[in-house]
BADO-195636 format. One line per 5 residues: number of its first residue (from 0); their letters; for each residue x, y, z negated of C-alpha. Coordinates in nm, 3 decimals, always signed. Layout:
N
NUM> a> X Y Z | ...
# end
This chain:
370
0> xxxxx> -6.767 -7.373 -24.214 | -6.760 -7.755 -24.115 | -7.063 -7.956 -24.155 | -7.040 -8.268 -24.356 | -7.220 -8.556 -24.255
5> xxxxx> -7.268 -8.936 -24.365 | -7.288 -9.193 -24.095 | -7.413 -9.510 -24.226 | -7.393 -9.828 -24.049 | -7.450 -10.169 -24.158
10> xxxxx> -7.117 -10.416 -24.098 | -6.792 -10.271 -23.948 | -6.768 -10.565 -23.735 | -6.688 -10.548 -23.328 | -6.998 -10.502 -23.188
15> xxxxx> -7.175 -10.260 -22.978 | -7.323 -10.008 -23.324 | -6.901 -10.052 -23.430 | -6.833 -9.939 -23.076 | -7.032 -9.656 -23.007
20> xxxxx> -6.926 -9.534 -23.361 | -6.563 -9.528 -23.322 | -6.618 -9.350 -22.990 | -6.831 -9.037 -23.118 | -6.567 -9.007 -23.379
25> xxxxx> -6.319 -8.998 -23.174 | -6.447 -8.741 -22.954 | -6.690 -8.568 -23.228 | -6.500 -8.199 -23.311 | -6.301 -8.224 -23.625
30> xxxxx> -6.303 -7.846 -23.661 | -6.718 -7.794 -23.652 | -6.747 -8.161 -23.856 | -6.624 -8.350 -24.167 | -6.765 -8.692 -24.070
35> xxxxx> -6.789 -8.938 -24.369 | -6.871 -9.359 -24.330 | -7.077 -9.560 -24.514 | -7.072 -9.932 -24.451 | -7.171 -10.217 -24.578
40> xxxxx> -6.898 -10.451 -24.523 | -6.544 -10.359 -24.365 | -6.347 -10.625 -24.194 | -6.024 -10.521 -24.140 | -5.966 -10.739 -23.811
45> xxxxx> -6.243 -10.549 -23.641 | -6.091 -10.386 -23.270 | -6.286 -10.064 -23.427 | -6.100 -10.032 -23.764 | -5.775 -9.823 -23.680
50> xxxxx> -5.974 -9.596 -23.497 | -6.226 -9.534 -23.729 | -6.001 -9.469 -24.019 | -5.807 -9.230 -23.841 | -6.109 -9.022 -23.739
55> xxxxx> -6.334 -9.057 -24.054 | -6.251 -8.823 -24.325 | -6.359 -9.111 -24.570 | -6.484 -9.424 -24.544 | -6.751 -9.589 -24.831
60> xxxxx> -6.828 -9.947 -24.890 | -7.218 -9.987 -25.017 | -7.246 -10.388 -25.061 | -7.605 -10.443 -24.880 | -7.556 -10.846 -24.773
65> xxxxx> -7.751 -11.136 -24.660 | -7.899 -11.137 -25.012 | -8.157 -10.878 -25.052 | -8.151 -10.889 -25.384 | -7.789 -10.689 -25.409
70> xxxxx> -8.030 -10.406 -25.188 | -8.113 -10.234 -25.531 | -7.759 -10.242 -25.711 | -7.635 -10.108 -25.281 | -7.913 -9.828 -25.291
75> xxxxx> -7.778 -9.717 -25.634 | -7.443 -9.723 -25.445 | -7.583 -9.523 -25.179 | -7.768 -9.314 -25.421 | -7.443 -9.219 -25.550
80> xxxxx> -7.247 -9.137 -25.240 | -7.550 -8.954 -25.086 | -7.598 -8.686 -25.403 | -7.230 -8.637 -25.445 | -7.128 -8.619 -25.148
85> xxxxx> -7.356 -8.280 -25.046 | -7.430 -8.380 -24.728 | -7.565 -8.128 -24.460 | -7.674 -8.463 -24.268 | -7.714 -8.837 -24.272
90> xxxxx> -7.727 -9.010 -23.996 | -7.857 -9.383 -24.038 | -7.805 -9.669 -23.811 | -7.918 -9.974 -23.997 | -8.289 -10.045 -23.809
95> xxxxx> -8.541 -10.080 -24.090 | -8.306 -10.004 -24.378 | -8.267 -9.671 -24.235 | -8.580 -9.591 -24.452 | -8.447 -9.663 -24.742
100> xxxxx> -8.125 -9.454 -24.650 | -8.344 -9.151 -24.538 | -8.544 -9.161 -24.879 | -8.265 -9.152 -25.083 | -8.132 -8.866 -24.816
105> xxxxx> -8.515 -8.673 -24.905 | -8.426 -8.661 -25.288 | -8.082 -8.572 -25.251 | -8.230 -8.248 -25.080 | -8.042 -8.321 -24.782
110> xxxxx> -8.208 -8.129 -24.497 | -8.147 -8.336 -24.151 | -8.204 -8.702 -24.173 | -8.166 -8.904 -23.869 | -8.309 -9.266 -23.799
115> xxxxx> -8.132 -9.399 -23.517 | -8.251 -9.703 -23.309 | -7.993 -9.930 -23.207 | -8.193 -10.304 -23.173 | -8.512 -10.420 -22.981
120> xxxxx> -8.511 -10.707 -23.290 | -8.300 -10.762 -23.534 | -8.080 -11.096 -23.631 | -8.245 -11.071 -23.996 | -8.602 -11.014 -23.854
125> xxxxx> -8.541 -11.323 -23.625 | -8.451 -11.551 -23.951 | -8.804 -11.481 -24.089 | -9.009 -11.700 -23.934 | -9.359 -11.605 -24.105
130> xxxxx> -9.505 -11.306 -23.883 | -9.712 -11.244 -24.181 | -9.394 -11.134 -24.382 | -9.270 -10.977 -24.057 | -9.550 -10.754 -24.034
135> xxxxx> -9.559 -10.684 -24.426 | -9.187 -10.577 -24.363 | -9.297 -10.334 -24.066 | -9.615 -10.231 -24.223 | -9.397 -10.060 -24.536
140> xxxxx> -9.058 -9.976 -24.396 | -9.178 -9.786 -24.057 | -9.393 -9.550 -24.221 | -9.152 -9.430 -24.519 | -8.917 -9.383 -24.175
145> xxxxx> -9.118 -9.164 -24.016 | -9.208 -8.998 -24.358 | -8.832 -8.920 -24.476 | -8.672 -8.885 -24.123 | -8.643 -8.574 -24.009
150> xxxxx> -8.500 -8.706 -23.647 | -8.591 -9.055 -23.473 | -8.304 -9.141 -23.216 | -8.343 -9.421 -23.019 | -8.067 -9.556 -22.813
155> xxxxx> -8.359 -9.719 -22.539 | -8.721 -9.653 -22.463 | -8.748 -10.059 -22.628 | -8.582 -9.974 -22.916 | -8.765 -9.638 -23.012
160> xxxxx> -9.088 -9.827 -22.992 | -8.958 -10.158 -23.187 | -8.853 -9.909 -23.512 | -9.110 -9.639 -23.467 | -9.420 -9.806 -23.287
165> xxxxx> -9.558 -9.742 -22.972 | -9.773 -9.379 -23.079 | -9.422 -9.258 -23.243 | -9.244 -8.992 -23.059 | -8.846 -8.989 -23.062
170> xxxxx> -8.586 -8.888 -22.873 | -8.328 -9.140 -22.655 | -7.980 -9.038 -22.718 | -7.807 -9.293 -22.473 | -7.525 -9.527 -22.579
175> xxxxx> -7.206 -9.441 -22.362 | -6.871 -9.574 -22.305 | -6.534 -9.383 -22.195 | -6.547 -9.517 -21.830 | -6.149 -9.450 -21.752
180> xxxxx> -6.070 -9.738 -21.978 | -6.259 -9.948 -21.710 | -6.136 -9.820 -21.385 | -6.090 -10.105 -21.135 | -5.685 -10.179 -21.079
185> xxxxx> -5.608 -10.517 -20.867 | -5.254 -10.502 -21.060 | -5.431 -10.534 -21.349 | -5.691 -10.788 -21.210 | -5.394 -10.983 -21.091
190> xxxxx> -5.206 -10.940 -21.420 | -5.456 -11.019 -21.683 | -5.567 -11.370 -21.490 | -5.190 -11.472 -21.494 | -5.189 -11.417 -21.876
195> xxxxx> -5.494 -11.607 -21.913 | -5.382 -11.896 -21.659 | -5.708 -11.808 -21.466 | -5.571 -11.834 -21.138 | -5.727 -11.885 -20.887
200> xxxxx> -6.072 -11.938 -21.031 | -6.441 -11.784 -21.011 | -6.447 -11.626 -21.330 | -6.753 -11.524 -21.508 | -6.736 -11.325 -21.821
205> xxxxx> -6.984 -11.224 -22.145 | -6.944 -11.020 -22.408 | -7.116 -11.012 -22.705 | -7.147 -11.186 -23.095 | -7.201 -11.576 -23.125
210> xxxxx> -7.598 -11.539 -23.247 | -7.905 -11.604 -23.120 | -8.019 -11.291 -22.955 | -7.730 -11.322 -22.699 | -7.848 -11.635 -22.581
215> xxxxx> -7.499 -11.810 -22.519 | -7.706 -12.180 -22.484 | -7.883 -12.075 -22.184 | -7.538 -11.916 -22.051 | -7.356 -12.253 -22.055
220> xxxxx> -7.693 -12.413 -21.910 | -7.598 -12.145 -21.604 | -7.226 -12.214 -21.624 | -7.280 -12.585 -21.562 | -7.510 -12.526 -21.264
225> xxxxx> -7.282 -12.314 -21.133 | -6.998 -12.527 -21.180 | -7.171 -12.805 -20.957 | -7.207 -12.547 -20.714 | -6.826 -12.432 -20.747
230> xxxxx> -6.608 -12.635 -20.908 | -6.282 -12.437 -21.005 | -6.530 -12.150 -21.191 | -6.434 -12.049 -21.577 | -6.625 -11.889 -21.830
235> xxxxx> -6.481 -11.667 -22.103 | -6.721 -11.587 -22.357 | -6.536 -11.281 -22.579 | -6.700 -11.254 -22.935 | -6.754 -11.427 -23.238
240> xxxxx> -7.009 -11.513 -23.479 | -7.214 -11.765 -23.684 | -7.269 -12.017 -23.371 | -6.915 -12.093 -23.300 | -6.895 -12.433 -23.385
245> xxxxx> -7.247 -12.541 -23.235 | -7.171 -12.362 -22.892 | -6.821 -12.488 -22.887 | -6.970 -12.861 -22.960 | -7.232 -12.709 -22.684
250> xxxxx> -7.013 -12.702 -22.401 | -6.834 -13.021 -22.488 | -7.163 -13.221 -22.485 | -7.167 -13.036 -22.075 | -6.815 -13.163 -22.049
255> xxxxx> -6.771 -12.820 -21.980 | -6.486 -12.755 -22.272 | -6.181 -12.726 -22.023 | -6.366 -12.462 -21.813 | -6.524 -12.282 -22.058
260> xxxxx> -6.295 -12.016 -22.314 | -6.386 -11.900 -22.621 | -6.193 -11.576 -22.685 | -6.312 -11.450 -23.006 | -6.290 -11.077 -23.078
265> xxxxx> -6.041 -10.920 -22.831 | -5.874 -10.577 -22.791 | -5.847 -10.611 -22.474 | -6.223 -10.622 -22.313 | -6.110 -10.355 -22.037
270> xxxxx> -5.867 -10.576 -21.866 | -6.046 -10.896 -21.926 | -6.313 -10.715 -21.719 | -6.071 -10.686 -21.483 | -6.004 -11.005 -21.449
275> xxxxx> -6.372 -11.125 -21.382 | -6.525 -11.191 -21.079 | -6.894 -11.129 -21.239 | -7.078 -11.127 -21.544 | -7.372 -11.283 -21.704
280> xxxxx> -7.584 -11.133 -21.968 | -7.890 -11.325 -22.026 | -8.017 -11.238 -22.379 | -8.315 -11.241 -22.536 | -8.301 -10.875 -22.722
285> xxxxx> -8.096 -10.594 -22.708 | -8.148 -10.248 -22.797 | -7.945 -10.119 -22.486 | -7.698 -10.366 -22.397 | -7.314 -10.189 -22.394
290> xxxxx> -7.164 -10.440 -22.257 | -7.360 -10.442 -21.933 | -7.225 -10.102 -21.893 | -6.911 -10.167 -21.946 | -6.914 -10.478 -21.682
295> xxxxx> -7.057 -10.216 -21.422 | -6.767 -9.955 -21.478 | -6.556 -10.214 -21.397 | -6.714 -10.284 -21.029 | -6.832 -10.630 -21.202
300> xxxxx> -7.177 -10.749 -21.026 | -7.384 -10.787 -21.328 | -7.698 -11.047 -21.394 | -7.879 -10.944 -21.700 | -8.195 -11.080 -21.836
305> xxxxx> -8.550 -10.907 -21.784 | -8.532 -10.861 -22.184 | -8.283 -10.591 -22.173 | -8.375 -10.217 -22.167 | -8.358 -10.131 -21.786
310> xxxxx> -8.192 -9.820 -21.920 | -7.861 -9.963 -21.844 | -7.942 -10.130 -21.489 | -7.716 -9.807 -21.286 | -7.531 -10.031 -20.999
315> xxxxx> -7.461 -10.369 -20.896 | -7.677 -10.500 -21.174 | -7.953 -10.785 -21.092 | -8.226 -10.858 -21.325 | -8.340 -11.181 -21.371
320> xxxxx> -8.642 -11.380 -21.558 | -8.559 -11.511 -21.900 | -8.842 -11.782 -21.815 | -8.643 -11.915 -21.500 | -8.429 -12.188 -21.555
325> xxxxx> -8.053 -12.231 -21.546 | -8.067 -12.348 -21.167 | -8.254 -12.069 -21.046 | -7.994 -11.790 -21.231 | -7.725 -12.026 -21.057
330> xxxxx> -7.849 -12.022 -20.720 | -7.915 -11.684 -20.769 | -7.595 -11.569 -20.877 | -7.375 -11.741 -20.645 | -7.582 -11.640 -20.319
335> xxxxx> -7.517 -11.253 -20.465 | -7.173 -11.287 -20.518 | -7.094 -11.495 -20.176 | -6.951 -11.150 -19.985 | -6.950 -10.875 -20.242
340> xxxxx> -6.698 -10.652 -20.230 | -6.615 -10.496 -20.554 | -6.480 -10.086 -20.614 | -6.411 -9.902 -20.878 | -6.758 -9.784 -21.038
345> xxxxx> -6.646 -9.557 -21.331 | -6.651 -9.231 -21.175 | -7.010 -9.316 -21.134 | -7.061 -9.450 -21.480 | -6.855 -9.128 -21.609
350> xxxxx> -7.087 -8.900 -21.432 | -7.380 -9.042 -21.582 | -7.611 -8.992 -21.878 | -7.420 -9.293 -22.024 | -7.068 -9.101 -22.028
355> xxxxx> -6.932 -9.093 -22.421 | -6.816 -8.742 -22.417 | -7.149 -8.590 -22.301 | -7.325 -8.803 -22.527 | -7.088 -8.694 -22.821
360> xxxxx> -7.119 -8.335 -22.687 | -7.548 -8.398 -22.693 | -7.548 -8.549 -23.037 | -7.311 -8.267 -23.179 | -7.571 -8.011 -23.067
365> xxxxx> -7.827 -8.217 -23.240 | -7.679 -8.202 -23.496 | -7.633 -7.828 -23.524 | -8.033 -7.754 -23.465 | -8.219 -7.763 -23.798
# end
């Protein structure tokens, strides 16, 4: 007999949570599991969307917002879905609001209740600006977690202790990619930069939503240093998000608008990959950082900041100070990138912890011990 489980996840969006989800679904056995979704806002346009729908048995809308006083009319709407769905699980990936999706898991009597850690700091925590109500917020939502989960997961060492606390124990279950997708091919390299009239050019790529945690300000700082430095170098930024407009009006005040490409939310990250000659990834949080790994299985030399879990440094990664300025990273980056040679890395990435189908295969014998 299948078990049935609830995954719960808080926007079906494009970003790294969305990623990781529609990847363990699509490799997650549909003859042991009947996997059910609840989110709190679809978008249709998300890269994610056909491939979750096709691998979730059913998918749930439960209307938690920006406005947190819709969370009690959502919970009832969890409520709901939780106790009629007879769940043998629920697995919750929504940070802090994971407590209140494990509590109403404890009094549906459902017996495993994961809390899975996906942030180092969240983009709502970062909008409250009182530490006071920041600590309040901690000081009541970590212990009902710890009380009403039956599992902490934690995709990073960082983000385990942001969610539980430092004297918590819980258990890393890595965040993983399929690696193939990434394999180095020149005729793609070639291809892709014709499409994207890139010829030519030193192109440096990031990936990741338009919001303050990715740090895209500092990123253009580095862009124009290194553009005095090299002069036909591009940046594609792939993502979207609430700082569009400023970052857009950003790079204009650089006069950096003609070299620098906004792509929005693309389909086609593997071969844009492909068609970078390195990437930058200087934010100020993440709970892992996905797209780091992805830029490595594609034989990318990677600069990420000394804020990101070193969990996903594996190869041809540099770590760099968030408190060094844009001229240093420049300096920095071109003198590494002056004779590298790049090969295909995702055999190495694929025979890693961070490989999605042993991940899938770890998390689906999780989920089988009571």
């Amino acid at each position: 007999m299948r078990k049935k489980i609830l995954y719960v996840i808080g926007n079906l969006y494009s970003g790294g949570v969305e990623s990781v989800t529609a990847s363990i679904f699509e490799n997650i056995s549909k003859e042991k599991f009947e996997i059910h979704l609840a989110v709190n806002k679809i978008d249709k346009n998300s890269v994610f969307y056909t491939s979750i729908l096709e691998n979730a048995s059913k998918i749930y809308e439960y209307g938690i917002n920006e406005n947190y006083r819709t969370i009690i009319l959502s919970s009832f709407k969890l409520w709901k879905i939780i106790k009629d769905g007879n769940y043998d699980i629920v697995h919750s990936n929504i940070n802090f609001f994971n407590s209140i999706i494990l509590m109403l898991a404890y009094f549906a009597k459902v017996k495993k209740r994961i809390s899975h850690s996906h942030c180092s700091i969240s983009e709502s925590e970062k909008k409250i600006t009182s530490k006071k109500i920041k600590h309040f917020i901690r000081s009541l939502l970590r212990p009902m977690i710890v009380m009403f989960a039956t599992d902490k997961w934690a995709v990073s060492k960082m983000a385990g202790e942001w969610l539980y606390g430092s004297k918590q124990k819980f258990e890393i279950i890595n965040n993983g990619i399929n690696s193939d997708k990434y394999k180095y091919d020149t005729a793609i390299y070639l291809q892709k930069r014709i499409e994207l009239n890139i010829q030519n050019k030193f192109v440096i790529s990031n990936i990741g939503s338009l919001e303050i945690s990715k740090n895209h300000k500092f990123l253009i700082d580095i862009f124009y240093e290194i553009s005095k430095i090299k002069d036909e170098s591009i940046l594609l930024i792939i993502g979207s998000g609430y700082l569009e407009k400023e970052l857009k009006r950003y790079s204009f005040e650089k006069n950096l608008n003609e070299k620098i490409k906004f792509l929005g939310t693309r389909k086609d990250i593997p071969d844009i990959l492909q068609a970078s000659d390195t990437f930058i990834f200087p934010s100020i949080s993440e709970g892992f950082g996905l797209a780091a790994l992805e830029a490595q299985a594609s034989g990318l030399p990677c600069f990420i900041s000394d804020q990101i879990p070193q969990e996903v440094n594996i190869l041809n990664t540099f770590v760099l100070p968030l408190n060094g300025n844009a001229k240093y990273w420049a300096n920095f980056i071109m003198d590494k990138t002056k004779n590298f040679i790049r090969q295909d890395c995702s055999s190495k990435i694929k025979n890693s912890k961070f490989d999605i189908k042993n991940i899938t295969e770890k998390i689906q014998t999780k989920y089988f011990n009571q």
